[in-house]
C-alpha positions in Angstrom: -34.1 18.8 49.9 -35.7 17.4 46.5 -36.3 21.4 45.0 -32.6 22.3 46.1 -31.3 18.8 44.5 -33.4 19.3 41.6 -31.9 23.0 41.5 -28.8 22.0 41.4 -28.7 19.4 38.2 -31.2 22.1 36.1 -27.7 24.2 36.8 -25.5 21.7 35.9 -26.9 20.1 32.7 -27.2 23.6 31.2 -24.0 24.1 32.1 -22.1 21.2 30.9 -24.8 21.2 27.7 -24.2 24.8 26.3 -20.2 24.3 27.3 -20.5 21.3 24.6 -22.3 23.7 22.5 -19.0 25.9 22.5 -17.1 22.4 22.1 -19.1 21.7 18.8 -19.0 25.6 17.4 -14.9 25.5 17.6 -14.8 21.7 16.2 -17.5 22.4 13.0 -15.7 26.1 12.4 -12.3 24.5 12.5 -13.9 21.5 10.2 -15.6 24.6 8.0 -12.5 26.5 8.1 -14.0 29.6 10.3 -16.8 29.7 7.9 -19.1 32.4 9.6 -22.7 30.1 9.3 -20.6 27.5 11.2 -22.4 28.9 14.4 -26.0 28.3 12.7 -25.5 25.2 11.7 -24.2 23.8 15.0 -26.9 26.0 16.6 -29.8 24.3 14.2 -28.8 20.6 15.3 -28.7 21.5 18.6 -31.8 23.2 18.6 -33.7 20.8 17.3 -32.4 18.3 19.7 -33.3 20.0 22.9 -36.6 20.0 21.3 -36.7 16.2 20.3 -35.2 15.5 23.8 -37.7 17.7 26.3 -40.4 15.9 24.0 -38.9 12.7 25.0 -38.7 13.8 28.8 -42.2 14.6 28.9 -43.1 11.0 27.9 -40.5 9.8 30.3 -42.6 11.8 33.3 -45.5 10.1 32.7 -44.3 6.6 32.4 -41.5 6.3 35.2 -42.5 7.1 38.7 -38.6 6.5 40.0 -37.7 10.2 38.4 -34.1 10.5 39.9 -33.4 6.8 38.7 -34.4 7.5 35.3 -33.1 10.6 35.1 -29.8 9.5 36.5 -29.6 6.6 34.0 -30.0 9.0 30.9 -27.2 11.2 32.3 -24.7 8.4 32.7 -25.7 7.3 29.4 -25.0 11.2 28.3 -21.7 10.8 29.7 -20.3 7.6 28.2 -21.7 9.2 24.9 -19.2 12.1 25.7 -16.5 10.5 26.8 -16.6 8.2 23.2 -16.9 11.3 20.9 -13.3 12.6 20.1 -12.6 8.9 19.3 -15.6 8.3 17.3 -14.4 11.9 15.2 -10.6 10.6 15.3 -11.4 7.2 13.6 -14.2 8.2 11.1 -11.4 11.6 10.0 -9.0 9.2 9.4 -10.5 7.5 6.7 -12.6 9.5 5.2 -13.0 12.9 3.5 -14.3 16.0 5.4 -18.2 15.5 4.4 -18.5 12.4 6.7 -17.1 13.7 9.9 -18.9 16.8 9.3 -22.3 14.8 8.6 -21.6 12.7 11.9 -20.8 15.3 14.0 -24.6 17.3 12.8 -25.8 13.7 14.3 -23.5 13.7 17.4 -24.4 17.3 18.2 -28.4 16.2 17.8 -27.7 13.2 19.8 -25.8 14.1 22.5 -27.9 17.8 22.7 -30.9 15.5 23.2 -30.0 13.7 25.8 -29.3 16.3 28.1 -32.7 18.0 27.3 -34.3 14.8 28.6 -33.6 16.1 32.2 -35.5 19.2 31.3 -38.7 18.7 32.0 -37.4 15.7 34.7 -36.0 18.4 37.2 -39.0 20.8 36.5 -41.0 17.8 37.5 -38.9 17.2 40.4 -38.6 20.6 41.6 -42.0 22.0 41.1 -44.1 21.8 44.6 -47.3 21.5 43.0 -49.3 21.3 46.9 -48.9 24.9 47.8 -49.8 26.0 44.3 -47.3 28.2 43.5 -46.3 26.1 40.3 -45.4 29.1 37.9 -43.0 30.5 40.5 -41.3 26.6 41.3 -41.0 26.3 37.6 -39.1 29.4 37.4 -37.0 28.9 39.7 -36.1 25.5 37.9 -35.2 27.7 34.8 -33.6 30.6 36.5 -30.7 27.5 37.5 -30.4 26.4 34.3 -29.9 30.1 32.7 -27.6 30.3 35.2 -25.7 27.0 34.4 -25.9 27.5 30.0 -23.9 31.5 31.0 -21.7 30.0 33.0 -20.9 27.0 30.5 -20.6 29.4 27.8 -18.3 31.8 29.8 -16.6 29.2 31.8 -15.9 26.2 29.2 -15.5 28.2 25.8 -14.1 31.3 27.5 -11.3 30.2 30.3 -11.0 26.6 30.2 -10.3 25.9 26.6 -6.9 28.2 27.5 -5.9 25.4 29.7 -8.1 22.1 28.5 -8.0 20.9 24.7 -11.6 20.2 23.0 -10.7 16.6 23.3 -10.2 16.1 27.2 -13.2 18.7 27.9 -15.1 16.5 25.7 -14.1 13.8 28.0 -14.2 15.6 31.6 -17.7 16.8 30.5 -18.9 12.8 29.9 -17.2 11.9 33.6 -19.3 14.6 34.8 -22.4 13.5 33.3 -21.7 10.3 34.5 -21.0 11.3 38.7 -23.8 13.5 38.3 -26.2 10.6 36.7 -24.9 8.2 39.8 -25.9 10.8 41.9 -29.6 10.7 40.8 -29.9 7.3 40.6 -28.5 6.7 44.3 -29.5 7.5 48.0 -29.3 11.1 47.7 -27.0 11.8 51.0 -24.5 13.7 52.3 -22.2 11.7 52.1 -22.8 10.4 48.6 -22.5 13.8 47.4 -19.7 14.5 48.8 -18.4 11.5 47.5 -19.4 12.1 44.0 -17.4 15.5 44.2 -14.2 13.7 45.2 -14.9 11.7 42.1 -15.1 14.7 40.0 -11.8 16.5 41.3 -10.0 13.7 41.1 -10.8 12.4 37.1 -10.0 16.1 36.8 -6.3 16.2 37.8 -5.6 12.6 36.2 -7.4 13.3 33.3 -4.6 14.5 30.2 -5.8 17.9 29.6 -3.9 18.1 26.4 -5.0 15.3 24.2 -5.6 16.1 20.3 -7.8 13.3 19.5 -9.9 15.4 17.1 -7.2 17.0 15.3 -4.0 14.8 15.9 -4.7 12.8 12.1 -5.9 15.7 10.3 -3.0 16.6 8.6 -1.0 13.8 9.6 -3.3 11.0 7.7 -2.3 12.9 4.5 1.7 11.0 3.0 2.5 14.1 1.9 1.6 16.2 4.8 3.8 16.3 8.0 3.2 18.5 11.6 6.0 20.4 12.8 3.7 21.7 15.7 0.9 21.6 17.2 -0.8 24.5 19.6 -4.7 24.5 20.8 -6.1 27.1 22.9 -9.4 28.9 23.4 -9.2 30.8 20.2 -8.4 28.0 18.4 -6.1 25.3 16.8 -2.7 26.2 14.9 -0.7 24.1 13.2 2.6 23.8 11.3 3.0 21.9 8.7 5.2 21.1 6.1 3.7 19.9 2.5 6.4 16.9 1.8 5.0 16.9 -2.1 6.3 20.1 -2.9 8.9 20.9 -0.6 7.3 23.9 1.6 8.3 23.6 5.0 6.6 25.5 8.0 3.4 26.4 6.7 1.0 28.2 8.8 -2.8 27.1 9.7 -4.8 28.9 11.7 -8.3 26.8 12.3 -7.6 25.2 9.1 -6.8 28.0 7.0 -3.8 29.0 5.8 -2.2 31.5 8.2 1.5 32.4 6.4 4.6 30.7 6.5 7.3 31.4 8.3 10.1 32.3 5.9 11.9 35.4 5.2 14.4 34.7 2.8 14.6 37.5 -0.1 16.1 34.2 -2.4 13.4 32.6 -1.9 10.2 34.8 -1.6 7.4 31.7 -1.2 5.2 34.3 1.5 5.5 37.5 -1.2 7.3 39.8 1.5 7.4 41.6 -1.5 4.2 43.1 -0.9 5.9 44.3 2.3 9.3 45.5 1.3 7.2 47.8 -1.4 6.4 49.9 1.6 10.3 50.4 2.3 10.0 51.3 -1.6 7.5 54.2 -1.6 8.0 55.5 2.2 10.7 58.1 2.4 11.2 57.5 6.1 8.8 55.4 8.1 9.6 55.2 12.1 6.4 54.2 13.9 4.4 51.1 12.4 1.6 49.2 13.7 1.2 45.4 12.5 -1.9 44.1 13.0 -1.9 40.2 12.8 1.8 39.0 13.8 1.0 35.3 13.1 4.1 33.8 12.9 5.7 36.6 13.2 7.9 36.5 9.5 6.2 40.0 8.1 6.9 41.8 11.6 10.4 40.1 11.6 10.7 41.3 8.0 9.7 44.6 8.9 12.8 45.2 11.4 15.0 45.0 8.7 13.7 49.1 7.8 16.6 51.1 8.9 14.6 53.8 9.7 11.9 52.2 12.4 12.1 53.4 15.9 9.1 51.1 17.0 6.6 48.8 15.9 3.8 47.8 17.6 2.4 44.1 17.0 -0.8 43.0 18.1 -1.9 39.8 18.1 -5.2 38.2 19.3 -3.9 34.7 19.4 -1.1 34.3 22.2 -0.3 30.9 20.5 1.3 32.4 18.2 3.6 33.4 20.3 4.6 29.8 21.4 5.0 29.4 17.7 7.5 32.3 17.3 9.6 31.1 20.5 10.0 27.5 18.9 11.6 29.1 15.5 15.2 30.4 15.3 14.4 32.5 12.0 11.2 34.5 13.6 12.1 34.2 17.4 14.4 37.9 17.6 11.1 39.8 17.2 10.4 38.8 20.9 13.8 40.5 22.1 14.0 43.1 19.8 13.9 46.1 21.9 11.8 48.4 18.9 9.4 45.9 18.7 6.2 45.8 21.2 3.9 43.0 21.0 0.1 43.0 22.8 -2.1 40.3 23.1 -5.4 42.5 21.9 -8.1 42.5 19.0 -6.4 45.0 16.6 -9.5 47.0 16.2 -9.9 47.2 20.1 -6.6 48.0 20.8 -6.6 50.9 18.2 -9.8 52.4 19.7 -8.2 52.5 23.2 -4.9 53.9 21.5 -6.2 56.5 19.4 -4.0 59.1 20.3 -0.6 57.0 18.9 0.1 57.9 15.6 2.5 55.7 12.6 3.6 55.9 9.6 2.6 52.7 8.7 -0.6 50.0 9.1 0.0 46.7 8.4 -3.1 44.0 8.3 -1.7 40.6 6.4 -5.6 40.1 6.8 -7.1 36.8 6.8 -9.6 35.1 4.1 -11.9 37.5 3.4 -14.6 35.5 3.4 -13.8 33.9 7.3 -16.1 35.1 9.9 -15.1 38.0 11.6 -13.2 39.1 9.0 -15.2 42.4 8.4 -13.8 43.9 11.6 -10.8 44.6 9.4 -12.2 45.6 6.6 -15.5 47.7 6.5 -15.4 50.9 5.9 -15.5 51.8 10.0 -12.0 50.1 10.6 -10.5 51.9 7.4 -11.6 55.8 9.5 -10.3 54.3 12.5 -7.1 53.2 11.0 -7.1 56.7 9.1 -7.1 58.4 12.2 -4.3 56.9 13.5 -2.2 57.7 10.6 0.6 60.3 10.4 0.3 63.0 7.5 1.4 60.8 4.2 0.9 57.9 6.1 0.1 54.3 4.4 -2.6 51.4 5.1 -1.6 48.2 3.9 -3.6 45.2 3.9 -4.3 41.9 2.3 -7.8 41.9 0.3 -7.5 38.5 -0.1 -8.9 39.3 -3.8 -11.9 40.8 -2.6 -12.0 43.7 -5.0 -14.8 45.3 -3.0 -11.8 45.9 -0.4 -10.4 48.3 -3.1 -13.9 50.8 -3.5 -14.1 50.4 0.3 -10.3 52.0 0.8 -11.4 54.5 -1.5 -14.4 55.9 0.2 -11.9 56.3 2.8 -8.4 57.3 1.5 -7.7 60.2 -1.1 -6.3 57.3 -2.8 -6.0 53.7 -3.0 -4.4 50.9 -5.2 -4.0 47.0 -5.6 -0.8 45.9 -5.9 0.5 42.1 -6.1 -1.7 39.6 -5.1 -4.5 41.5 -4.1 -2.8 43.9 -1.6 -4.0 47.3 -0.9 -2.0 50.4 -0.1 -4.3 53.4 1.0 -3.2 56.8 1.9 -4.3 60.5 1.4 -1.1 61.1 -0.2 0.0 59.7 -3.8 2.1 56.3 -3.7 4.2 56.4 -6.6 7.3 53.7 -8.1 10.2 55.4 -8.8 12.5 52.6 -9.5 15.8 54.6 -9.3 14.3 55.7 -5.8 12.8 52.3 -4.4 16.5 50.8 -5.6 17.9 53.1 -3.5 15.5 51.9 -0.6 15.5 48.4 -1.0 19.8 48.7 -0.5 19.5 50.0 2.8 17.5 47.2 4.2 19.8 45.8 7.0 18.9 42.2 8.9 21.2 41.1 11.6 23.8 43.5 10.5 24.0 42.8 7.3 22.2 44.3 3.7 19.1 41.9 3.2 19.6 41.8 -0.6 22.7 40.8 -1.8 23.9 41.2 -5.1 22.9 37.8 -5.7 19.8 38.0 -3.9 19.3 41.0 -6.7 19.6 38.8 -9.8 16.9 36.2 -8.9 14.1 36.6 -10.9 11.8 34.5 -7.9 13.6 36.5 -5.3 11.7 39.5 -3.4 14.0 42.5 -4.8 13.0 42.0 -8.6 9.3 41.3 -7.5 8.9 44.3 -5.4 10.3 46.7 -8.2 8.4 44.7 -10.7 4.7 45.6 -8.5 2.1 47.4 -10.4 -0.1 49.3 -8.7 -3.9 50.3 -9.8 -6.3 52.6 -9.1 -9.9 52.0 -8.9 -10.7 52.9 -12.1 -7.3 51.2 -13.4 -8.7 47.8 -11.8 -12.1 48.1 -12.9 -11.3 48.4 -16.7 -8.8 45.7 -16.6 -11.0 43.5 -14.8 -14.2 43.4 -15.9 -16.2 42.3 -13.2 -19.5 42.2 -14.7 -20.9 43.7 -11.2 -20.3 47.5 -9.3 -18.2 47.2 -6.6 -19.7 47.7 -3.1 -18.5 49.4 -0.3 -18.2 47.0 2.9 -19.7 48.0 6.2 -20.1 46.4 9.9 -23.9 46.2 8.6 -23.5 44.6 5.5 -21.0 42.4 5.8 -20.7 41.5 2.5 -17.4 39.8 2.4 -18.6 37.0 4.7 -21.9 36.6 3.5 -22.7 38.1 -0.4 -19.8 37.6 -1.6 -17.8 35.4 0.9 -17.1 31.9 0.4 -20.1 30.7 -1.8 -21.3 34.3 -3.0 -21.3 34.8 -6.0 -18.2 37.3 -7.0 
């Protein structure tokens, strides 16, 4: 009974332990703003306190002979610990700057990582049947349960749960569990106890709020001139709306702290430079398949409908959140009835591999920070062959460099040719994109939304308006860029390997 029991909470521990590892990755990225050494440093702390804690285990074997009580009594301790941290976060974040709460949780992941480790070597003590001398094979088995337990917290907390529990209550549910599991050890260890201490455990889990923002509900908000619009947390992250009171921009996008768009499409107004879009309209004589990777929001894909000449976009999106978002707001929500328009929940990349025989006129990747982890999968020189290979003849890639100019030599190793237009946007093809105003005028009149021409005559005249800002765009060529820049570097071409965007260059490299 004593090897199954100690079995059981070797399991458990790595279980609910690597699931707050998960926990603590998405809570220092999103602090970070998907910085891509936010996994190192949250696996550092909690490295080096499973190593402090086994130490501490070890001395707790040799000093207690009541194991289970001991044991238990650390657990519960674990738990309130837990239970306290999205409050302890939530009151330090609202009243101080970003370096604190990021320095507290380091402590709180060494802390509560340490505690847990303390039942290491307690149920390798307790499970290891040192009379029949098979000690290397009991203290195996001991392991083999809590390999099992740190997968299935890794696949079960950070990959389904977090779809249906926020980061705050899983905080808490995994302190409540700690804390049954700790009474467990440190009481009669019967059938009936057990079975009691499940009970326990199902029920805190239906009357527990599974939606509480503790963590992130004052992040914004503590700001006077910030307000949230909307809130939406799921297993691939937080997103917020927001609207920055100082200045007057309403629904602005954040994706895990980063900004993520906004959801606007007035051509008056052009705050989100759809201009970089509507240049496509411009020097495309007649796109009518596209594929938008990244809908967001969904104001560049609802943008896009306005092309009188599109028989169907595809939108992929990797975030179904988003697509809360886009049912909450009136301007953006027609892209989900739109009959030409087909939206899959899918990694771009992925989904392009699997779809390689569809072809399109156009590719368009609003791309994320360049510098964010993961952010390479769009832009090494892989993706840009896989997105050529899914282009029609004269076909055009369009993406957001974010001003990584080492985007614009990685295009051209690709595409015939290549240029960087407004803001750092890159249009690729292996045919020649060329301005002709008389021609892009001609275009740009033909774009209808909701029945009706998108630029006005009005709309026209405004000199912040998207129709004189997407006739105004220059476009460069490598060379072009280079000599007006003056980099003082060569440019490098960016691979899966290398990754330089995120790591040479990314968001403390040196450009």
């Amino acid at each position: 009974m004593m090897k199954y029991f100690a079995w059981s909470i070797s399991l458990l521990v790595g279980l609910m332990s690597l699931g707050q590892e998960m926990l603590w990755f998405r809570v220092i990225s999103f602090m970070l703003g998907g910085a891509p050494f936010a996994f190192a440093l949250v696996l550092f702390f909690f490295l080096v306190g499973i190593a402090y804690g086994a130490n501490r285990g070890k001395t707790i074997c040799t000093r207690y002979s009541n194991l289970f009580f001991a044991g238990g009594v650390v657990l519960i301790f674990a738990g309130f610990i837990d239970i306290s941290i999205p409050f302890i976060i939530l009151q330090i974040s609202q009243n101080h700057a970003i370096e604190l709460p990021l320095f507290l949780c380091f402590i709180l992941i060494f802390f509560v990582a340490a505690l847990k480790a303390i039942l290491f070597p307690i149920v390798h003590h307790l499970g290891t049947n040192i009379a029949n001398g098979k000690v290397g094979a009991s203290v195996s088995k001991v392991y083999f349960f809590n390999i099992i337990g740190s997968t299935l917290g890794s696949l079960l907390i950070g990959g389904i749960l977090l779809d249906y529990v926020s980061i705050s209550s899983m905080f808490i549910l995994i302190g409540i569990v700690c804390i049954l599991i700790g009474s467990l050890m440190a009481v009669k260890k019967s059938v009936s106890s057990m079975i009691t201490i499940v009970m326990l455990g199902c029920g805190c889990f239906y009357l527990v709020d599974k939606h509480t923002d503790y963590i992130f509900k004052t992040l914004y908000g503590k700001k006077q001139e910030i307000s949230v619009n909307t809130y939406i947390e799921n297993r691939y992250g937080v997103i917020h709306i927001v609207n920055d009171d100082k200045v007057g921009m309403k629904n602005i996008v954040l994706g895990n702290n980063i900004y993520d768009g906004m959801i606007n499409i007035d051509p008056d107004n052009d705050i989100n430079d759809l201009n970089r879009l509507y240049l496509l309209a411009a020097v495309h004589p007649n796109p009518k398949k596209v594929l938008v990777i990244g809908v967001s929001a969904g104001a560049w894909t609802r943008a896009l409908s306005s092309f009188p000449t599109l028989e169907t976009i595809d939108a992929i999106e990797i975030n179904k959140g988003y697509i809360d978002i886009i049912k909450q707001y009136p301007v953006v929500s027609p892209i989900l009835n739109d009959p030409k328009i087909n939206i899959y929940i899918d990694d771009g990349r992925r989904w392009l591999k699997r779809n390689s025989d569809k072809k399109y006129d156009l590719i368009i990747m609003n791309t994320t920070y360049h510098w964010r982890s993961g952010t390479t999968n769009l832009l090494s020189q892989e993706m840009m062959k896989i997105a050529e290979n899914s282009l029609n003849p004269d076909g055009i890639l369009a993406f957001n460099s974010t001003r990584s100019p080492d985007t614009l030599k990685t295009a051209q190793s690709v595409f015939k040719y290549a240029y960087w237009g407004k803001l750092g946007f890159i249009y690729a093809s292996d045919s020649m994109i060329k301005i002709d105003e008389v021609v892009a005028k001609d275009r740009l009149d033909k774009l209808i939304l909701d029945g009706k021409p998108l630029f006005n005559e009005e709309s026209k005249q405004r000199e912040n308006g998207a129709y004189k800002k997407t006739l105004s765009t220059q476009l460069l060529t490598l060379d072009e860029f280079e000599k007006l820049q003056n980099l003082g570097r060569d440019l490098e071409i960016i691979t899966d390997s290398n990754m330089i965007t995120e790591y040479k260059y990314g968001l403390f490299g040196k450009e």
